[in-house]
C-alpha positions in Angstrom: 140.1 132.4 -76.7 137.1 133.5 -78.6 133.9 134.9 -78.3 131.0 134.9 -80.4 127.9 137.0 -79.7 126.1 136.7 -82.8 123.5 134.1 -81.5 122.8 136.4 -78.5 122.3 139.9 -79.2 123.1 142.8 -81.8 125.6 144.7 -82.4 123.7 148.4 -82.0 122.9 146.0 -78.3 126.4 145.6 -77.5 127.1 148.7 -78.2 124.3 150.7 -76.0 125.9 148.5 -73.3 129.8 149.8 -74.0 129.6 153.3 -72.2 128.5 151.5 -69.1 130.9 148.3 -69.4 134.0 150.7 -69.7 132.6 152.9 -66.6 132.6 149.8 -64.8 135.6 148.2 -65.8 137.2 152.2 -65.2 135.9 151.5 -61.4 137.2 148.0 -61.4 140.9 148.9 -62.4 141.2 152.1 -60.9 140.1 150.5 -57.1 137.7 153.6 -56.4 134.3 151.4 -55.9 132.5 149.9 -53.2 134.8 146.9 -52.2 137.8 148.1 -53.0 139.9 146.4 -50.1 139.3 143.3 -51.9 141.1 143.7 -55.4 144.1 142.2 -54.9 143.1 139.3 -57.4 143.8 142.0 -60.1 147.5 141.8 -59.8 147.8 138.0 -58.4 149.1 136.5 -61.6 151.6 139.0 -62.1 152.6 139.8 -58.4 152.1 136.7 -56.1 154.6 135.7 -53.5 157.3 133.5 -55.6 158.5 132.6 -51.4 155.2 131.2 -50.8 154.6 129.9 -54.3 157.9 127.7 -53.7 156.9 126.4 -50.0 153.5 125.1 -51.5 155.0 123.2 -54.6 158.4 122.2 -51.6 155.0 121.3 -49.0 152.9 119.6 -52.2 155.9 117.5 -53.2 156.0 116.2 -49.3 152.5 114.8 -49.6 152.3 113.2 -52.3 155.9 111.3 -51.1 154.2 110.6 -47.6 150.0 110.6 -47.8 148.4 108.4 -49.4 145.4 111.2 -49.4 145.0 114.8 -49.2 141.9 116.1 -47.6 141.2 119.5 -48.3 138.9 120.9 -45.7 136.9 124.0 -46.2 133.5 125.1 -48.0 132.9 128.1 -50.7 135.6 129.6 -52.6 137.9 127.6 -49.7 137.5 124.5 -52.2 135.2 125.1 -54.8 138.4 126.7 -56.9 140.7 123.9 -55.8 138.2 121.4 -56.8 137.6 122.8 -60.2 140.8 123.1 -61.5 141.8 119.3 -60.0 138.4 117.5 -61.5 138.7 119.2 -64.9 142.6 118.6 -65.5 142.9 114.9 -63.7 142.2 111.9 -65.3 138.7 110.2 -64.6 139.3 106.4 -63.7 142.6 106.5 -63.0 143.8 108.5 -60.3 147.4 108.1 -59.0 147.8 108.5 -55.5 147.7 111.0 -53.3 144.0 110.9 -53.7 142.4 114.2 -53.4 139.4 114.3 -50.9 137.0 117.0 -49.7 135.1 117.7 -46.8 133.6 120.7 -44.3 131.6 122.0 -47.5 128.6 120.5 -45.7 127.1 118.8 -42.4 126.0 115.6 -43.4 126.4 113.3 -40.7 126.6 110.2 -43.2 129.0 111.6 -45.9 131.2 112.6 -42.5 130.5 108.9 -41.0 131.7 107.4 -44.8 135.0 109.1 -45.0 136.3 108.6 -41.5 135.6 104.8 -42.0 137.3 105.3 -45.4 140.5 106.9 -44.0 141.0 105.2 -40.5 144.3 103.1 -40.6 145.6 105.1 -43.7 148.6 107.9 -43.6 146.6 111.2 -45.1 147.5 114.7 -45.2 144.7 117.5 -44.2 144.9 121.0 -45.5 142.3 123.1 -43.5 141.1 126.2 -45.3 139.7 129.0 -43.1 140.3 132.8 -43.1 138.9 132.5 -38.8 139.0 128.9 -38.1 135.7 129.3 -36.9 132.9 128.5 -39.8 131.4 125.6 -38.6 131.1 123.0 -41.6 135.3 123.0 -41.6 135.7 123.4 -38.2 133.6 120.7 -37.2 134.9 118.6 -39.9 138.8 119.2 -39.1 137.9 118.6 -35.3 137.1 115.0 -36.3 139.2 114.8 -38.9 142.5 115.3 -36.9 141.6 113.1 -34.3 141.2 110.5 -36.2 144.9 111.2 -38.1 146.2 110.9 -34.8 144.7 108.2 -34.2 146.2 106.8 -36.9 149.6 108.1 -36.8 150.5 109.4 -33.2 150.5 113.5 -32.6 153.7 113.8 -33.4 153.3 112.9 -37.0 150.0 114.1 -37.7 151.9 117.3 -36.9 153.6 117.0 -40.2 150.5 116.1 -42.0 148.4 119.0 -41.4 148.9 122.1 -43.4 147.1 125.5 -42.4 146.0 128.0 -45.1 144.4 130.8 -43.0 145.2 134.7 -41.6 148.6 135.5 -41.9 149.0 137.1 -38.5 144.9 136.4 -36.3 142.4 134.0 -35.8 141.4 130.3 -34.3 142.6 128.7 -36.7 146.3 131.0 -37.1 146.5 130.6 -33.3 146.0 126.8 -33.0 148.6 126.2 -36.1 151.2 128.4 -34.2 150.4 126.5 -31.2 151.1 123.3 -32.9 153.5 123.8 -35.0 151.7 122.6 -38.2 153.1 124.5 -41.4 151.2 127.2 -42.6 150.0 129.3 -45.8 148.0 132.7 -46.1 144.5 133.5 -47.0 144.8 137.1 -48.7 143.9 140.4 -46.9 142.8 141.5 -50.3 141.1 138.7 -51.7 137.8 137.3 -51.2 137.0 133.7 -51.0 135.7 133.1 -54.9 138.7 135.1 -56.1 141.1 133.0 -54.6 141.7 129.9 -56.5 145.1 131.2 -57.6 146.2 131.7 -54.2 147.6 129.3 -51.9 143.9 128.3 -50.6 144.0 126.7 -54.1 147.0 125.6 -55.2 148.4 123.8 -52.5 145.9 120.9 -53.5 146.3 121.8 -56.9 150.0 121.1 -56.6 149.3 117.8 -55.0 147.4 116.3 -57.2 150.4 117.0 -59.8 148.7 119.6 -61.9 151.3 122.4 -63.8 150.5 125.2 -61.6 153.1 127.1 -63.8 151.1 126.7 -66.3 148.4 127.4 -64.6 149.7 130.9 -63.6 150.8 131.4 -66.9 147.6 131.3 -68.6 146.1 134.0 -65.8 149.1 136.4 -66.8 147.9 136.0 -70.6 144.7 136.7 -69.5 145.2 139.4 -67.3 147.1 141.6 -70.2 144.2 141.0 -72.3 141.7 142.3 -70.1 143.6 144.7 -68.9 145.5 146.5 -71.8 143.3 145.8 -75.1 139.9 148.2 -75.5 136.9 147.3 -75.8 136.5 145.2 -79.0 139.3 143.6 -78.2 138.6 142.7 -74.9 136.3 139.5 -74.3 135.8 140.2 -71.2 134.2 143.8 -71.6 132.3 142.4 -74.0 130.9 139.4 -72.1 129.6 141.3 -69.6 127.9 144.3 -71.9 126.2 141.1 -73.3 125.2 139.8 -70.3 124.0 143.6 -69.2 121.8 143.5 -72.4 120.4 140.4 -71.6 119.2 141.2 -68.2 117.6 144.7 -70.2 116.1 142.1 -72.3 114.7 140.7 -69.2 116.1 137.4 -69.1 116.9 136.3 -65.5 119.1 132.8 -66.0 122.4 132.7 -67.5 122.7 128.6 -68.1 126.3 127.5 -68.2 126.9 124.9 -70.7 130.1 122.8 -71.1 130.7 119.4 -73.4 133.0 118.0 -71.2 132.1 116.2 -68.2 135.3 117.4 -66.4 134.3 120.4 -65.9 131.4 120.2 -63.3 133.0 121.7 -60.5 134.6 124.7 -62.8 130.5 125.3 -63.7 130.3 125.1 -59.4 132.8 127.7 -59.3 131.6 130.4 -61.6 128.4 129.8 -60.0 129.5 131.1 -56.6 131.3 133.6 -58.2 128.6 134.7 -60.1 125.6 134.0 -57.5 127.7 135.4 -54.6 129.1 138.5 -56.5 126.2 139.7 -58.0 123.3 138.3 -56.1 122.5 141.8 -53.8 120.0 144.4 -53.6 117.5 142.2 -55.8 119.8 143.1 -59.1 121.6 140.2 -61.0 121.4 137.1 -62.6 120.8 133.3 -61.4 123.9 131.4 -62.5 123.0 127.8 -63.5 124.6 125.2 -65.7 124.3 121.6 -67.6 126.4 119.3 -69.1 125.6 117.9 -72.1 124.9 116.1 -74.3 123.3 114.4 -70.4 121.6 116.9 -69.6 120.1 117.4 -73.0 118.1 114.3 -72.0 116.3 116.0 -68.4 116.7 119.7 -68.7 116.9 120.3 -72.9 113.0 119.9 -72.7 113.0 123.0 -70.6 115.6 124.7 -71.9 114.1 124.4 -75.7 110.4 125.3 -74.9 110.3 126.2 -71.0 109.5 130.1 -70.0 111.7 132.7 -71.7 113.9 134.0 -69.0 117.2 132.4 -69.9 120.3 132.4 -72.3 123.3 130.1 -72.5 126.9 130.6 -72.4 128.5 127.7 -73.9 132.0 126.5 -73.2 133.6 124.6 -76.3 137.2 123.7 -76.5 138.5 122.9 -80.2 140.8 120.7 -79.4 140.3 117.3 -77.4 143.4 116.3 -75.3 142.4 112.6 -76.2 140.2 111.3 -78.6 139.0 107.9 -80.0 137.5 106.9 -83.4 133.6 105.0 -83.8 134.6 101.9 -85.1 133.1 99.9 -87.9 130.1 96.8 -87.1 129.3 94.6 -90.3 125.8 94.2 -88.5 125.1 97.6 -88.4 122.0 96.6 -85.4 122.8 100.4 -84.2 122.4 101.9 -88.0 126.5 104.2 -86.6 128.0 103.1 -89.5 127.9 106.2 -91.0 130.1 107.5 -88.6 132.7 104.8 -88.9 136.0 106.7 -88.4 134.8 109.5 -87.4 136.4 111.2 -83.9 134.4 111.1 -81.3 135.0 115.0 -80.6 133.8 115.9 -83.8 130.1 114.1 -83.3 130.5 115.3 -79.6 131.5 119.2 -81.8 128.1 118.7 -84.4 126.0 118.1 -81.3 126.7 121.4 -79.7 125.9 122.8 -83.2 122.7 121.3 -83.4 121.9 122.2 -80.0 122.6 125.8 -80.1 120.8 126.2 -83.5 117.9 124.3 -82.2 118.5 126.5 -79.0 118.6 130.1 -81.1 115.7 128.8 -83.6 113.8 128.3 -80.1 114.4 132.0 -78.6 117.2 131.5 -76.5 119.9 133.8 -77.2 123.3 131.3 -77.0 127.3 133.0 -76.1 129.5 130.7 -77.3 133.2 130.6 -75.7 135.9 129.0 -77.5 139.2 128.0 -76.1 142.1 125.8 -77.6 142.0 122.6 -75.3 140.9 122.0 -71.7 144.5 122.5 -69.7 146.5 124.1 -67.3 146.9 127.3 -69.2 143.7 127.6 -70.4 142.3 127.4 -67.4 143.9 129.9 -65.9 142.7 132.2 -68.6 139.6 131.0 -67.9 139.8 132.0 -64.5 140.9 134.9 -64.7 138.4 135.9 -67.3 135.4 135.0 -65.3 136.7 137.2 -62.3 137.3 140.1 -64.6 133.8 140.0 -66.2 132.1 139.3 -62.5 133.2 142.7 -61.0 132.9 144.6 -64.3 129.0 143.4 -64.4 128.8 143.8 -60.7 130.2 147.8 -60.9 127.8 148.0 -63.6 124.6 147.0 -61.6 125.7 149.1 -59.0 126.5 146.8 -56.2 129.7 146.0 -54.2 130.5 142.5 -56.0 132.9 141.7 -53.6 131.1 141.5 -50.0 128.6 138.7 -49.3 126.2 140.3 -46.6 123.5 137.9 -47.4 125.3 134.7 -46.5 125.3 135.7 -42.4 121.7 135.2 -42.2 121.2 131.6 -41.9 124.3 131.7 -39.8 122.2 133.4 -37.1 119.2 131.2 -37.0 121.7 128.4 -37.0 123.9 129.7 -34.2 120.4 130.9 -32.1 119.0 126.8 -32.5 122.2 125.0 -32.0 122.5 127.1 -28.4 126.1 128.9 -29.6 126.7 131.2 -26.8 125.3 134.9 -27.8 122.7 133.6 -30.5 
């Protein structure tokens, strides 16, 4: 994986951003900062529970024997992760089955309404995600959800479709999987919601949809002795976050994700709740955002180009495309392509993103540009894992507890006090 800064900042930049970076980073590693209780990601890749890690790939096998669909059931980091890794690595158009479903990320009465018609008569799995059992868009959607998979397939079998991943000893949701018997998988102590896509609250689904999670794990390991061992000018994540540092100096206020590659949508979802959730306090950090292109080039790229000047990209390019296909040849030539007969399509899709960051840079807006291999399993996990490192180094480095979420109980409150729950 590279990283090129040239587009964004200077060198003397960088470097009156180092001191601070390897202060952070110093905090992050040595667990002595606010939010300490919560660094277990650090180790994960290196140190995760190879008896767990076999029940979820013995417990993902199962499924995708018996269900013809998984629903994952949780909301935040409790899918977001999970749903990241399985849109960018599965195919498109042709899914094999189990399919893999979401809900409780939201209340929409409709989208609730459309599934359960969807699912009723068919043999599906549910794997409800909750460290309490209590948050309400899960809960409510796992209440109607296994009624209606008993419904379909008796209590006695739905018992063997329903997987738990929650507390490993308290809780609603702990005590009601005890109670009935479903199999169950553990929600970290040590790791917050965002940081746990490499746990079982994400590969469990993972799994099910068939995805390498060795290789998954594999690429976090690489990744983690990167960040971890090399110094600073070796280190791409220390360096991604002095850069973003400088920029918020240079008083830019939107980082703008950009990927190619339509699959990755929900990977740009993640890193925005890991960024927006982690960094997001005391009025300090930046708004994470993100695009697709070339679409979005065609709504936003107006904005981006010419729009006010508190932004800069991070763009995502992989040099390799895991498939590819050639522009054919038209003796009419209507479309005027011919020029680009035989060409692959990821090498227009490559000169676009050129043209785009140049026009981008010539335009004021200071341009990262990431560059891994190809978009799979292991780079992925390097991916990961490089985002979480750079997150909590920034977050240190602002001075903020990146790991806590104080601000995401407040519309809890006024929902509780005007839906009547008892003690609101």
């Amino acid at each position: 994986m590279k990283l090129d800064l040239t587009e964004a900042l200077s060198q003397e930049q960088l470097e009156a951003q180092k001191q601070r970076v390897l202060d952070a980073f110093e905090t992050l590693v040595g667990r002595n900062g606010a939010g300490n209780d919560f660094l277990g990601w650090i180790d994960l890749p290196e140190n995760y529970d190879r008896e767990e890690y076999d029940r979820i790939l013995k417990a993902a096998a199962r499924i995708r024997e018996t269900a013809e669909a998984l629903v994952v059931v949780g909301i935040g980091g409790s899918y977001l992760g999970a749903r990241a890794v399985i849109e960018a690595l599965s195919p498109s158009y042709d899914r094999q089955t189990p399919e893999i479903l979401f809900a409780g990320n939201q209340l929409s009465a409709q989208e609730m309404a459309e599934l359960l018609d969807y699912l009723k008569g068919k043999t599906f799995a549910i794997n409800v995600i909750s460290k309490s059992g209590t948050t309400t868009e899960p809960a409510i959607a796992f209440r109607l959800l296994k009624s209606l998979l008993e419904e379909n397939v008796g209590a006695e079998k739905a018992r063997e479709l329903i997987f738990a991943t929650t507390d490993r000893q308290k809780g609603a949701l702990k005590t009601l999987a005890d109670d009935a018997g479903y199999e169950t998988f553990v929600v970290p102590d040590d790791i917050g919601g965002r940081f746990t896509v490499l746990t079982a609250v994400g590969l469990l689904p993972i799994a099910v949809a068939g995805i390498d999670c060795d290789a998954l794990m594999a690429g976090a390991q690489t990744m983690r002795q990167t960040t971890l061992q090399a110094d600073f000018d070796q280190n791409p994540a220390l360096s991604y976050a002095a850069a973003r540092l400088a920029m918020m100096e240079n008083d830019k206020k939107t980082e703008i994700f950009v990927a190619y590659e339509p699959k990755l949508h929900y990977f740009q979802e993640w890193w925005k709740q890991l960024a927006g959730e982690s960094e997001g306090k005391e009025g300090k950090g930046l708004y994470p955002t993100s695009v697709g292109n070339t679409t979005d080039l065609h709504s936003l790229g107006q904005w981006i180009q010419e729009g006010p000047s508190i932004h800069f990209e991070t763009v995502l390019w992989f040099d390799e495309a895991v498939r590819d296909v050639a522009v054919p040849e038209d003796a009419d030539n209507l479309d005027g392509l011919n020029y680009l007969a035989g060409k692959p399509l990821h090498f227009v899709n490559e000169q676009a993103m050129r043209g785009t960051r140049q026009a981008h840079v010539e335009g004021g807006v200071p341009n990262i540009l990431l560059t891994a291999k190809r978009l799979d399993a292991e780079t992925l996990g390097e991916l990961i894992y490089f985002f979480e490192v750079t997150i909590g180094v920034t977050g240190y480095a602002l001075g903020i507890n990146p790991f806590n979420q104080p601000g995401v109980e407040f519309y809890k409150k006024n929902m509780f006090h005007l839906l009547g729950k008892p003690g609101f």
